[in-house]
C-alpha positions as a Markdown table, in Angstrom:
| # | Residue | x | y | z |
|---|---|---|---|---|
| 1 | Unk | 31.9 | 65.2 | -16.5 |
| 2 | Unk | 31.9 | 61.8 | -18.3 |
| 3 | Unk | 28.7 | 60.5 | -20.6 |
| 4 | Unk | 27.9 | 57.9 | -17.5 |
| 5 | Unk | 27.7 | 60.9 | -15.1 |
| 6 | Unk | 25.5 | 63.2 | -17.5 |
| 7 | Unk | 23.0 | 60.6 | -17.8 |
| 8 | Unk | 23.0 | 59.9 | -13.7 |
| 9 | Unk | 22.2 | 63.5 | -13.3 |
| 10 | Unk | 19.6 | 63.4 | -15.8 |
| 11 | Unk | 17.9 | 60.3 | -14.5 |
| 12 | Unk | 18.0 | 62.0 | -11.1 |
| 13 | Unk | 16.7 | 65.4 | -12.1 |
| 14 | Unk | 13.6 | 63.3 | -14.0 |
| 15 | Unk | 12.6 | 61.1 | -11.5 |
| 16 | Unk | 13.0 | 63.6 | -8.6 |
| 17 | Unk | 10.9 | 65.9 | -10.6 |
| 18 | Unk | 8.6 | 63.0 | -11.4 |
| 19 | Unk | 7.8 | 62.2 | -7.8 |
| 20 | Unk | 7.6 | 66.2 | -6.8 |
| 21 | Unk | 4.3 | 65.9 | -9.5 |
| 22 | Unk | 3.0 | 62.8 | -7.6 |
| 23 | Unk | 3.6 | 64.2 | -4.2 |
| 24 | Unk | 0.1 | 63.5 | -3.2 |
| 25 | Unk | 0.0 | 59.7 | -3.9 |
| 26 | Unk | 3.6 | 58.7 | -2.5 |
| 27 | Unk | 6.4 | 61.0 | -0.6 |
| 28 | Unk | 9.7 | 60.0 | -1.3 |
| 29 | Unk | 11.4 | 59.2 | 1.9 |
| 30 | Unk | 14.7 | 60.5 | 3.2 |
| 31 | Unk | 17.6 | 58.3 | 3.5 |
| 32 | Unk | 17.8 | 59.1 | 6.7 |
| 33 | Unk | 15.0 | 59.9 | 8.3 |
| 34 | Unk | 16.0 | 59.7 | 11.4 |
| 35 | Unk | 18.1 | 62.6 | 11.9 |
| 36 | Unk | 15.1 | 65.2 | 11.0 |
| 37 | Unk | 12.6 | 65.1 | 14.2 |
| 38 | Unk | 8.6 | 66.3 | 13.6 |
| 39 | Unk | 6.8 | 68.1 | 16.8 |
| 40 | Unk | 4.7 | 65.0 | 17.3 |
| 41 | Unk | 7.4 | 62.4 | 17.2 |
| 42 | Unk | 9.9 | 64.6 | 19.6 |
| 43 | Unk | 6.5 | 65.2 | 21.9 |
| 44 | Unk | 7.1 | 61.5 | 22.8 |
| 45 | Unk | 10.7 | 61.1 | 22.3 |
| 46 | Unk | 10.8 | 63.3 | 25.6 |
| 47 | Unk | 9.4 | 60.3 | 27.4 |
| 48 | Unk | 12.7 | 58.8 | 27.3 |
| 49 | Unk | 15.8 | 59.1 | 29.7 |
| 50 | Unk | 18.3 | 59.0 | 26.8 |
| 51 | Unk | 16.8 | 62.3 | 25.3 |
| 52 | Unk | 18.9 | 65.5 | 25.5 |
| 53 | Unk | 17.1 | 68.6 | 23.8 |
| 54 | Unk | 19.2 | 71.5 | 23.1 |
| 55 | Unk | 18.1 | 75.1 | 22.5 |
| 56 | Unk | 20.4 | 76.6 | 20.2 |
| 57 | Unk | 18.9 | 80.0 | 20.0 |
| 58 | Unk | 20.4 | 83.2 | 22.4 |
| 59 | Unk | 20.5 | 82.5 | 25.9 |
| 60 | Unk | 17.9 | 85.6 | 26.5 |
| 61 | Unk | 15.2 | 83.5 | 24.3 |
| 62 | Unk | 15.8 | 80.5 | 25.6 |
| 63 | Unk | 15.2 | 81.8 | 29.5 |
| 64 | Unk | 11.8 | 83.5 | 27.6 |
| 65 | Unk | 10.3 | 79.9 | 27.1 |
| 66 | Unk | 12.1 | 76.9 | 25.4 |
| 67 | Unk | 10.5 | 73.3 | 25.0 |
| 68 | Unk | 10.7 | 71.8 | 28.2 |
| 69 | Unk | 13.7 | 69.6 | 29.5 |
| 70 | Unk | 15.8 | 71.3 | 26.9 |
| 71 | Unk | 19.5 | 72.8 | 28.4 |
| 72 | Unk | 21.1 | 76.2 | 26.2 |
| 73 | Unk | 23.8 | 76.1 | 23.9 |
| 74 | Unk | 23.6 | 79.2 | 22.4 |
| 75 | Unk | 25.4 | 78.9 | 18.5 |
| 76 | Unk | 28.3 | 81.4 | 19.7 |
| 77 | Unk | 29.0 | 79.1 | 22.7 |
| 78 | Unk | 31.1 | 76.7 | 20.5 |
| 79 | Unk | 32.9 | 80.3 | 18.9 |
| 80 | Unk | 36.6 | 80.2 | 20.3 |
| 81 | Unk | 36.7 | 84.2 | 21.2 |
| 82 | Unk | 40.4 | 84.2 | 20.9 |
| 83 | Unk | 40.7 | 82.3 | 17.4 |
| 84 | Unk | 42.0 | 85.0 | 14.6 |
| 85 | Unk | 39.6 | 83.5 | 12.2 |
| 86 | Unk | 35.8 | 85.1 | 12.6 |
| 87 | Unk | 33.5 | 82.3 | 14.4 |
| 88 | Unk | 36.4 | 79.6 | 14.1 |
| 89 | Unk | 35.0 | 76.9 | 16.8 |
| 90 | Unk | 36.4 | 75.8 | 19.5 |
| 91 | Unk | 39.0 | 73.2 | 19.7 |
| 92 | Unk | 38.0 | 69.4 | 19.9 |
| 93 | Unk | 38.4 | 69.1 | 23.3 |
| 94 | Unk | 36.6 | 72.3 | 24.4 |
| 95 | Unk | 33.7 | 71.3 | 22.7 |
| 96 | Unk | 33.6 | 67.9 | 24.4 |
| 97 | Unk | 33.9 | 69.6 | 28.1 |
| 98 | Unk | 30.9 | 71.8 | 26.7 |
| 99 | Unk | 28.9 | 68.7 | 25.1 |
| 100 | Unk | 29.9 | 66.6 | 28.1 |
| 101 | Unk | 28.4 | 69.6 | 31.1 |
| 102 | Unk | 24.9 | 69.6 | 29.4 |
| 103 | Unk | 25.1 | 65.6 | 30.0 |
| 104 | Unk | 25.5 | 64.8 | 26.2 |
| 105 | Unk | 27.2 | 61.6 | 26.7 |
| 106 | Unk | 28.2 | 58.4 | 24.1 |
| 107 | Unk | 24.9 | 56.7 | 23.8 |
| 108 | Unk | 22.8 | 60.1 | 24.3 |
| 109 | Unk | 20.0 | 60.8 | 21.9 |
| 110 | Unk | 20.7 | 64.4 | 21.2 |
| 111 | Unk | 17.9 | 66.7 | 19.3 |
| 112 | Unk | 18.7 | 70.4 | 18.4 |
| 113 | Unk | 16.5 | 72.8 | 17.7 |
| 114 | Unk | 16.3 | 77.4 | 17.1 |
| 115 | Unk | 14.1 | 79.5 | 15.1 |
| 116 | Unk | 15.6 | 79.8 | 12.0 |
| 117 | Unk | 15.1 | 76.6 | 10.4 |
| 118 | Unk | 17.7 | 74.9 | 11.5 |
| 119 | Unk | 20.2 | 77.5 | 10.6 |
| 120 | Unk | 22.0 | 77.2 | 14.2 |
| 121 | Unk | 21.4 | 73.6 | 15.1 |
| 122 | Unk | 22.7 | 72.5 | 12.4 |
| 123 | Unk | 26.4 | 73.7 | 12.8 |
| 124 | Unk | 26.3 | 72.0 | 16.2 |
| 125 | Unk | 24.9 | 69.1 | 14.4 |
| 126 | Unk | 28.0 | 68.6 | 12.2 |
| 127 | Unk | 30.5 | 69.2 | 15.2 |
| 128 | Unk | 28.5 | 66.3 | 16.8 |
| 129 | Unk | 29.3 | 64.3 | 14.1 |
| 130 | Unk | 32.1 | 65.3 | 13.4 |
| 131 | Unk | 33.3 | 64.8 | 16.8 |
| 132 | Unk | 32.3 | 60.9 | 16.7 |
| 133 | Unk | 28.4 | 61.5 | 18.2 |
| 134 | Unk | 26.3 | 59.2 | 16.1 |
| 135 | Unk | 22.9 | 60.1 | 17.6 |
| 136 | Unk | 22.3 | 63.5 | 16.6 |
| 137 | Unk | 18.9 | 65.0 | 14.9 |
| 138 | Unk | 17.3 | 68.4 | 14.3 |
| 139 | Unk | 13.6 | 69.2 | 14.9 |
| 140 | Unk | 12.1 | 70.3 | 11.9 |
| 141 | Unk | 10.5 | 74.0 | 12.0 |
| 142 | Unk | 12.0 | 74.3 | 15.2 |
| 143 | Unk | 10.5 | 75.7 | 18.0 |
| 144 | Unk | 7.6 | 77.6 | 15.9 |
| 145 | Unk | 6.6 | 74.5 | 14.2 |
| 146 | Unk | 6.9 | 72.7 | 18.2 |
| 147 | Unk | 4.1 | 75.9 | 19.1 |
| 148 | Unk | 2.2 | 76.1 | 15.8 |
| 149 | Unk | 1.1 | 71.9 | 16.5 |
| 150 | Unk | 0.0 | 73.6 | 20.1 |
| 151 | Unk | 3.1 | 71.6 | 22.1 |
| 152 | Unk | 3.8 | 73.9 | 25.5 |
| 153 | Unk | 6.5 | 76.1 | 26.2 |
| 154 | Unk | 8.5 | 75.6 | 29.8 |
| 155 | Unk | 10.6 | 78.0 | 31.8 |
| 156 | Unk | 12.3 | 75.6 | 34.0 |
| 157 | Unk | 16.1 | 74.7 | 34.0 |
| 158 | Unk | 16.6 | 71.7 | 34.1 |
| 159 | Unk | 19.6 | 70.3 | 36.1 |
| 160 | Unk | 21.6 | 67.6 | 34.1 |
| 161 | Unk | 23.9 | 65.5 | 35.1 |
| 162 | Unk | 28.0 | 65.8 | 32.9 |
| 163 | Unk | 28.6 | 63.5 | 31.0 |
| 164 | Unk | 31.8 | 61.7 | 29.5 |
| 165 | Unk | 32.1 | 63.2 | 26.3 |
| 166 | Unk | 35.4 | 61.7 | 24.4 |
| 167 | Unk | 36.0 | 63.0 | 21.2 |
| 168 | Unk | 36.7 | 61.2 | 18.1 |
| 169 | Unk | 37.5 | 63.3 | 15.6 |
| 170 | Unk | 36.3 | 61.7 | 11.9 |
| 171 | Unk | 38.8 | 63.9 | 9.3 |
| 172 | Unk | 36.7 | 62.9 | 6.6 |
| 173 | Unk | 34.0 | 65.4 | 7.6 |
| 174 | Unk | 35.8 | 68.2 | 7.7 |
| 175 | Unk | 37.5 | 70.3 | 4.7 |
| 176 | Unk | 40.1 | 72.3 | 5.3 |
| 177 | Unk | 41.9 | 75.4 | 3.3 |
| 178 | Unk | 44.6 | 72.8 | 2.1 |
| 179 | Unk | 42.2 | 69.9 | 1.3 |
| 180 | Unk | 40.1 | 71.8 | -1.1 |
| 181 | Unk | 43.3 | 73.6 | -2.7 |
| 182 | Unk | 44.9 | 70.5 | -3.7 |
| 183 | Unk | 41.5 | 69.6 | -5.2 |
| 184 | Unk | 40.4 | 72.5 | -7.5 |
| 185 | Unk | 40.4 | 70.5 | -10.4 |
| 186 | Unk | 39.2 | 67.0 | -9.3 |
| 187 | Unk | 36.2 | 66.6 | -10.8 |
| 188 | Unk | 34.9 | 64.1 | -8.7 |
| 189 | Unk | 35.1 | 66.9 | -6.3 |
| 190 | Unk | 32.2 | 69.6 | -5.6 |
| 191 | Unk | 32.3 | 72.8 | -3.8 |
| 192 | Unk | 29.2 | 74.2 | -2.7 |
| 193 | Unk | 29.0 | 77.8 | -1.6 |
| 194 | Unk | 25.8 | 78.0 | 0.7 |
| 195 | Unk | 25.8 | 82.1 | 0.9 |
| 196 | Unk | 23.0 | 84.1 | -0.1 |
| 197 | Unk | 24.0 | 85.7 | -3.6 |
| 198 | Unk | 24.8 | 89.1 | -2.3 |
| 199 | Unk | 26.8 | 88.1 | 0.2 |
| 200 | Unk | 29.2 | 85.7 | -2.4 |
| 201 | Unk | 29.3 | 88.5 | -5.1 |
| 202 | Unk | 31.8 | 90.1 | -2.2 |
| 203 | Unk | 33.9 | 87.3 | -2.9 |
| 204 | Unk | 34.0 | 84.3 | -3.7 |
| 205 | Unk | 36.4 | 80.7 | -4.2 |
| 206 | Unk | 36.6 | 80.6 | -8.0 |
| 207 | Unk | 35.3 | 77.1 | -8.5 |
| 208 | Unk | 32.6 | 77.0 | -5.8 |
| 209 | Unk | 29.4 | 76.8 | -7.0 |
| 210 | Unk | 26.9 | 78.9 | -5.6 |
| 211 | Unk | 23.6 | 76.5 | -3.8 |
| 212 | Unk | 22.6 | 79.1 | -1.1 |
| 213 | Unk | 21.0 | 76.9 | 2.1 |
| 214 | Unk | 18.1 | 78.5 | 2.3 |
| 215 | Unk | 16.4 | 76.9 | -0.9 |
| 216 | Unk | 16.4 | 73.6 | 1.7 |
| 217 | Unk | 13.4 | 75.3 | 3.3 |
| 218 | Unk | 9.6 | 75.5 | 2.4 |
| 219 | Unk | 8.3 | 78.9 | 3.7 |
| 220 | Unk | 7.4 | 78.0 | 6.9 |
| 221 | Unk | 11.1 | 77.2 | 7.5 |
| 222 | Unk | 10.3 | 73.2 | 7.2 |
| 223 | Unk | 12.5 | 71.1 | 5.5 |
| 224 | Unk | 11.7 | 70.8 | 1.6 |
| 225 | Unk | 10.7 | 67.1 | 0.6 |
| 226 | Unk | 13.5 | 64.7 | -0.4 |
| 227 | Unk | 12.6 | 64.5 | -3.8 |
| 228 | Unk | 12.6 | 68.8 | -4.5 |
| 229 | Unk | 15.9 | 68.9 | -2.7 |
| 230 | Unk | 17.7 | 65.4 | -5.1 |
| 231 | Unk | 16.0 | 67.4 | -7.9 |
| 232 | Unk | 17.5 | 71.0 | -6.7 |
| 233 | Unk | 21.1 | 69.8 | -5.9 |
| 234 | Unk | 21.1 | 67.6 | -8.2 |
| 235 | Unk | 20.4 | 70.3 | -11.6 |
| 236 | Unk | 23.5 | 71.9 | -10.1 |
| 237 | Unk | 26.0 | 68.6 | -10.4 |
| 238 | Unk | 25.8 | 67.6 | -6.6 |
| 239 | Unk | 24.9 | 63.8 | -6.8 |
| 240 | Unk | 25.7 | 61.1 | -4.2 |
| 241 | Unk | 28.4 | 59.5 | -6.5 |
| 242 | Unk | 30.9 | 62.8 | -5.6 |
| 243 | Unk | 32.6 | 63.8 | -3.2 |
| 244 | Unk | 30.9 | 67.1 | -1.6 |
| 245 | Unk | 32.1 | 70.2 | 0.8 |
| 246 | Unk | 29.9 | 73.1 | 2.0 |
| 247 | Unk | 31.0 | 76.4 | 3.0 |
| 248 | Unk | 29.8 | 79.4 | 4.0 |
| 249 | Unk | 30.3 | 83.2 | 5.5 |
| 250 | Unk | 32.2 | 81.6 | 8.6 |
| 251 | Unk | 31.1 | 78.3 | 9.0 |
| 252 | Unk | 27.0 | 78.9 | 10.3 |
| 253 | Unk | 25.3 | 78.1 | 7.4 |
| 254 | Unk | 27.6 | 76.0 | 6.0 |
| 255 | Unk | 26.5 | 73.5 | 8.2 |
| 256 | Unk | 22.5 | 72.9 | 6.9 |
| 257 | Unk | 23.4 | 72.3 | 3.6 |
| 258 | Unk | 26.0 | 69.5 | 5.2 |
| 259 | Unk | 22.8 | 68.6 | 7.1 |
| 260 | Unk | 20.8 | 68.6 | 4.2 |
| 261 | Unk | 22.6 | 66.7 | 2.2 |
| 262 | Unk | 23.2 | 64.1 | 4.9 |
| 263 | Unk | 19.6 | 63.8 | 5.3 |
| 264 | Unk | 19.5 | 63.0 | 1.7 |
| 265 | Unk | 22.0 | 60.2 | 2.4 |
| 266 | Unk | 25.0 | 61.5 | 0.9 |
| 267 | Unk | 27.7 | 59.6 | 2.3 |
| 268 | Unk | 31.0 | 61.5 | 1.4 |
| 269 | Unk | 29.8 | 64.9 | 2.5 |
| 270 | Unk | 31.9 | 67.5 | 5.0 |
| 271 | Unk | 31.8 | 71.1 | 6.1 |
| 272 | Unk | 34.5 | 73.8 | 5.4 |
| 273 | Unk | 33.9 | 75.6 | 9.0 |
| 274 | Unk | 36.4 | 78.0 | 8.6 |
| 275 | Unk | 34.8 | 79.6 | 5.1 |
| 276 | Unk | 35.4 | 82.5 | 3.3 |
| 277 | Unk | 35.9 | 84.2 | 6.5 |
| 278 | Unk | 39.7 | 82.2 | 6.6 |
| 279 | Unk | 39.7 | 81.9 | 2.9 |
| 280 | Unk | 39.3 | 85.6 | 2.2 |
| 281 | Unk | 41.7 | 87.3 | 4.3 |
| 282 | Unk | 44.4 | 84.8 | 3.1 |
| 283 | Unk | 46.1 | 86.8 | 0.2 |
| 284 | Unk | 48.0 | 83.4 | -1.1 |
| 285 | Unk | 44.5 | 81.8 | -1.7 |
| 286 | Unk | 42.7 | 82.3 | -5.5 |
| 287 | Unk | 39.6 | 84.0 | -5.1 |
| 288 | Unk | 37.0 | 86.1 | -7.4 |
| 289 | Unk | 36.9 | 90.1 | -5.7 |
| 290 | Unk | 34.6 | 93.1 | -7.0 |
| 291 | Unk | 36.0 | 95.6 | -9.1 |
| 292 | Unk | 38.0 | 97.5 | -6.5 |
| 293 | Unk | 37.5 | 94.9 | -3.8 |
């Protein structure tokens, strides 16, 4: 890391923490707002016939009660059951037919939603994008934060209408096993490990550094403000001026810090969906196992 950089990350770190202390005059503001949805603002985005509100949770919940006009995608939907890599997706076109048949079509205005802070929406959210969709958002708290503001619960199906859904795949959100290989030692290149601790001291990609995705969340599984999450990412080297990858368990979680981070406006950003769970079982690959692992 050059002198320019250190003192970037420094100014960052300050101000961020500067405006976390002054909170209560003046928020800082998300890049991009507009891909995190509140309750109140999504209570009247469902006015709109260019709205499509997916439920991301287990079918089984979603039948219980789900905010109304939303259709199911449950997160192991877009799981290819025959890939040999654990929760690989689907391929591109599969998950067009399946984005396509719950009328998600070029100019729809999709919002996902679970009940795990985003945990499961926002995989799909990266596929969207990474499949072309440029109107994609996640509600924030999810469906308990849609209750807790005393919003109503449906049990009606909607019927939808398909949808042309052409993908248009953008290779520069995705990492792959290859790209981040050939990039170990770039150091304008930063790997991000988004497991929980015990889970990476299993195993882990030797320069990856560990930013587990649930520090994005306040306690009630809202969204931390813009200026704690520069100030968290930053103190661990992941500023806007680098180039970023997320990755994960097998490709789940890896996704919210992608989310995150786009929210923060971080422009060269992509997921590794395939994760430790391809990374690990490849013997040619350097990684960092337990004694006797």
């Amino acid at each position: 890391m050059n002198c320019s950089r250190n003192w970037l990350v420094g100014a960052m770190v300050a101000v961020a923490i500067c405006a976390g202390g002054m909170r209560s005059a003046q928020a800082a503001d998300y890049a991009n707002p507009h891909l995190l949805v509140s309750a109140a603002r999504l209570n009247e985005m469902l006015k709109r016939d260019d709205v499509r509100l997916v439920d991301v949770r287990p079918k089984a919940d979603y039948d219980a009660g789900h905010l109304p006009g939303a259709v199911s995608i449950p997160a192991d939907a877009v799981n290819d059951p025959d890939a040999h890599v654990e929760g690989a997706r689907l391929s591109d076109d599969r998950l067009a037919a399946l984005f396509g048949s719950r009328g998600i079509g070029r100019n729809t205005q999709v919002v996902l939603y679970d009940d795990n802070g985003g945990f499961h929406s926002a995989r799909l959210f990266w596929m969207l994008e990474y499949l072309g969709h440029r109107k994609a958002a996640i509600l924030n708290g999810g469906i308990q934060k849609w209750t807790a503001e005393g919003h109503r619960l449906s049990l009606e199906q909607p019927k939808v209408r398909p949808a042309p859904f052409t993908p248009t795949p953008n290779e520069r959100r995705i990492a792959t096993a290859d790209w981040l290989l050939e990039r170990r030692s770039d150091p304008d290149v930063v790997l991000v490990d988004v497991r929980p601790p015990a889970v990476r001291a299993k195993g882990y990609i030797p320069w990856a550094r560990s930013i587990p995705w649930a520090q994005n969340l306040n306690p009630d599984r809202t969204m931390k403000s813009a200026d704690a999450l520069l100030a968290h990412f930053a103190s661990h080297g992941v500023t806007p001026d680098r180039n970023i990858a997320t990755h994960c368990q097998d490709g789940k979680a890896s996704g919210h810090s992608y989310f995150t981070l786009r929210l923060l406006g971080f422009a060269r950003i992509r997921s590794y969906d395939r994760s430790w769970a391809e990374w690990g079982a490849d013997p040619d690959l350097p990684k960092v196992m337990p004694a006797g692992g």
